[in-house]
Steps between C-alpha positions, in 0.01 A plus 500: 500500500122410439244398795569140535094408548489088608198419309251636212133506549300142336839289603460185739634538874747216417620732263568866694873517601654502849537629756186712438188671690190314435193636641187260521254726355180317649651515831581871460203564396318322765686657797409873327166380508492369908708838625258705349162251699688528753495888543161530360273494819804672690531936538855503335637557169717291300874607372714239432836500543680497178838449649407105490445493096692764392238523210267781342315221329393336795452805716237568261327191514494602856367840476220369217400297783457789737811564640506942601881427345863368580739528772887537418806493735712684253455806224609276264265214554226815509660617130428142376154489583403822428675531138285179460173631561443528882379829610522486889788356713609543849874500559518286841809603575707804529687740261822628546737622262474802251524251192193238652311835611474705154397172364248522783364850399535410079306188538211674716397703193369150345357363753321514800843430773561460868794469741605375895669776695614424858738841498494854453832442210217340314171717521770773362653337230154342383358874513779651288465232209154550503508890477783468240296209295161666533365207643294384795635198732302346787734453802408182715731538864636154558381313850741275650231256600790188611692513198761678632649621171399817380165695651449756820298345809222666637577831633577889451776456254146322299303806576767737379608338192135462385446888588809555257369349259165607498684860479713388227440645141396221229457255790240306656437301797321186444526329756723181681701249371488204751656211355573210734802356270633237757186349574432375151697140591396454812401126514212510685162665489528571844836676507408709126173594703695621845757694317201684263288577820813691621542666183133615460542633857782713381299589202208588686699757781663631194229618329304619859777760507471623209113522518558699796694709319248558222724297252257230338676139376316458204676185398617218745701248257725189554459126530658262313401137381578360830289696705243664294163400659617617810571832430171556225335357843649741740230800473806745380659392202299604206831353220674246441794410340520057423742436234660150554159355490501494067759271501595384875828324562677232676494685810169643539392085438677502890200714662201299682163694508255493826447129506909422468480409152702609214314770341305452189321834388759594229681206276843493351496620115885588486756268380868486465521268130820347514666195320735175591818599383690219654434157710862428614357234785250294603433762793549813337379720189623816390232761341561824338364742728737574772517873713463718173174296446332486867517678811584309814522831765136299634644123469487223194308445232284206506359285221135437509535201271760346673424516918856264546724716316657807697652765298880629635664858350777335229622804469398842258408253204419203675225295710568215674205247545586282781285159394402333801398203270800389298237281247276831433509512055681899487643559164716732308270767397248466718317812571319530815302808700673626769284696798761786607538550901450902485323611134627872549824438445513250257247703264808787493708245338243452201459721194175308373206322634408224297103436582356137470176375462423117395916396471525751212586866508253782477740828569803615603505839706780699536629544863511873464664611825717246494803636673312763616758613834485912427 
């Protein structure tokens, strides 16, 4: 079955079909541009995390900019971008599996690859694959800095697992990976900065042991688009890893900056492009982009054009727009721009991006890692 691609290059937005992916480019652009002033004057490299686009194209963009490179939270998503043109990515996550970890070792002979370890099962696996591929892999150990998901807390079992890997053939340690995942939707400046003092406390008696050990952290990475600043301000972090902060979401919208305002820096340049399929009451429309079309793990969609309509799941093919104003003029095949409550998600449901500038389309990018779960 051929790529079903919603729109052609030169057509009119009217035109593209729905549901579809539009991407403002202006706004993309815009927020590349203010991420990368932003870290200017700061001691910390940039690598995006491409988990959020999904995209080689726009990873690129990123690096041209003077991103280091990409983080990925799977091999697959790290296969993607490096079969389209990225040469350094850092696996944020853990390996495990013999399938996952030959891909590991194969994929460090074209590029320049790291990995989290918080276990000894992993330093030895990672080793072996390397050995076997003829490859070298830089082995991050993964700090549980609040998270509470995967990652060791400061401590011997830190100390030992480094000094295993520092012994381990085709292996290198290269530092901590200190990502704060929970505190990314924390409402309130006050609460993001609390919980990212503890975790650059944790950070900073994890890498005091291993200093006094003779085991130098050369790299000090997390930090996401909700809490950023905080840790490129902390003294210790030298990398950091924004992603929803190219497109931003529904959800991120929710968080208030120092002064309890909703926060500005980065504007909203992804779309859901969906279509009026039905108007079966005064109250009610139907549209064509149901679950298969948006994600709603991180609440509704909302509408920017239309502040009194609320959007309600209809189902795997169907949106429900609840019209708080009976009178409001919605049609049959009406398209309207959708802002999705979590962009992660609802990226993996996309093959294509189609990119808009002035209402007409300009490109359509292919969502390479798509799907990417391996």
């Amino acid at each position: 079955m051929p790529d079903l691609i919603p729109a052609r290059v030169g057509m009119r937005l009217e035109e593209v079909d729905t549901p579809a992916l539009l991407i403002d480019l202006d706004l993309l652009e815009k927020n590349l541009e203010r991420m990368v002033e932003d870290v200017k004057d700061r001691r910390v490299r940039l690598r995006p995390h491409a988990k959020t686009h999904k995209c080689a194209v726009i990873a690129l963009k990123q690096i041209a900019q003077g991103a280091v490179g990409v983080c990925c939270q799977k091999v697959s998503e790290a296969e993607a971008m490096v079969y389209g043109g990225v040469r350094d990515v850092f696996i944020s996550n853990e390996v495990v599996g013999r399938p996952k970890i030959e891909r590991l070792g194969a994929l460090a002979r074209h590029a320049k690859v790291a990995v989290c370890a918080d276990d000894p099962i992993h330093v030895a696996e990672y080793s072996r694959a390397a050995q076997f591929y003829d490859a070298d892999l830089d082995v991050l150990i993964e700090l549980n800095v609040g998270a509470n998901r995967c990652g060791l807390p400061p401590g011997d079992a830190l100390v030992k697992l480094a000094d295993l890997i520092v012994a381990s053939q085709r292996l290198r340690f290269a530092g901590l990976h200190a990502y704060h995942g929970a505190a990314q939707h924390l409402r309130t400046w006050t609460a993001r900065q609390k919980a990212i003092a503890a975790a650059v406390g944790r950070t900073m008696e994890a890498v005091e042991l291993l200093q006094q050990q003779g085991i130098a952290c050369e790299t000090i990475t997390g930090a996401g688009t909700g809490t950023y600043p905080l840790e490129a301000d902390s003294g210790i972090f030298n990398e950091i890893q924004p992603g929803s902060y190219v497109f931003m979401d529904a959800d991120y919208a929710k968080n208030l900056d120092e002064n309890g305002r909703p926060l500005q820096a980065f504007k909203q340049s992804l779309f859901v492009y969906t279509t009026v399929m039905s108007r079966p009451t005064a109250d009610r429309a139907v549209v064509d982009a149901g679950l298969k079309a948006v994600a709603v793990d991180s609440g509704m969609p909302l509408i920017p054009a239309l502040d009194d309509v609320d959007y309600r799941v209809g189902g795997d093919e169907h949106g429900q727009l609840i019209l708080h104003d009976p009178g409001r003029d919605l049609k049959i095949g009406d398209k309207l721009r959708m802002v999705p409550g979590h962009c992660d998600p609802t990226v993996n449901l996309y093959d294509w991006y189609v990119g808009i500038r002035k209402n007409h389309v300009e490109s359509i990018w292919p969502i390479a890692a798509r799907g990417a779960i391996l």
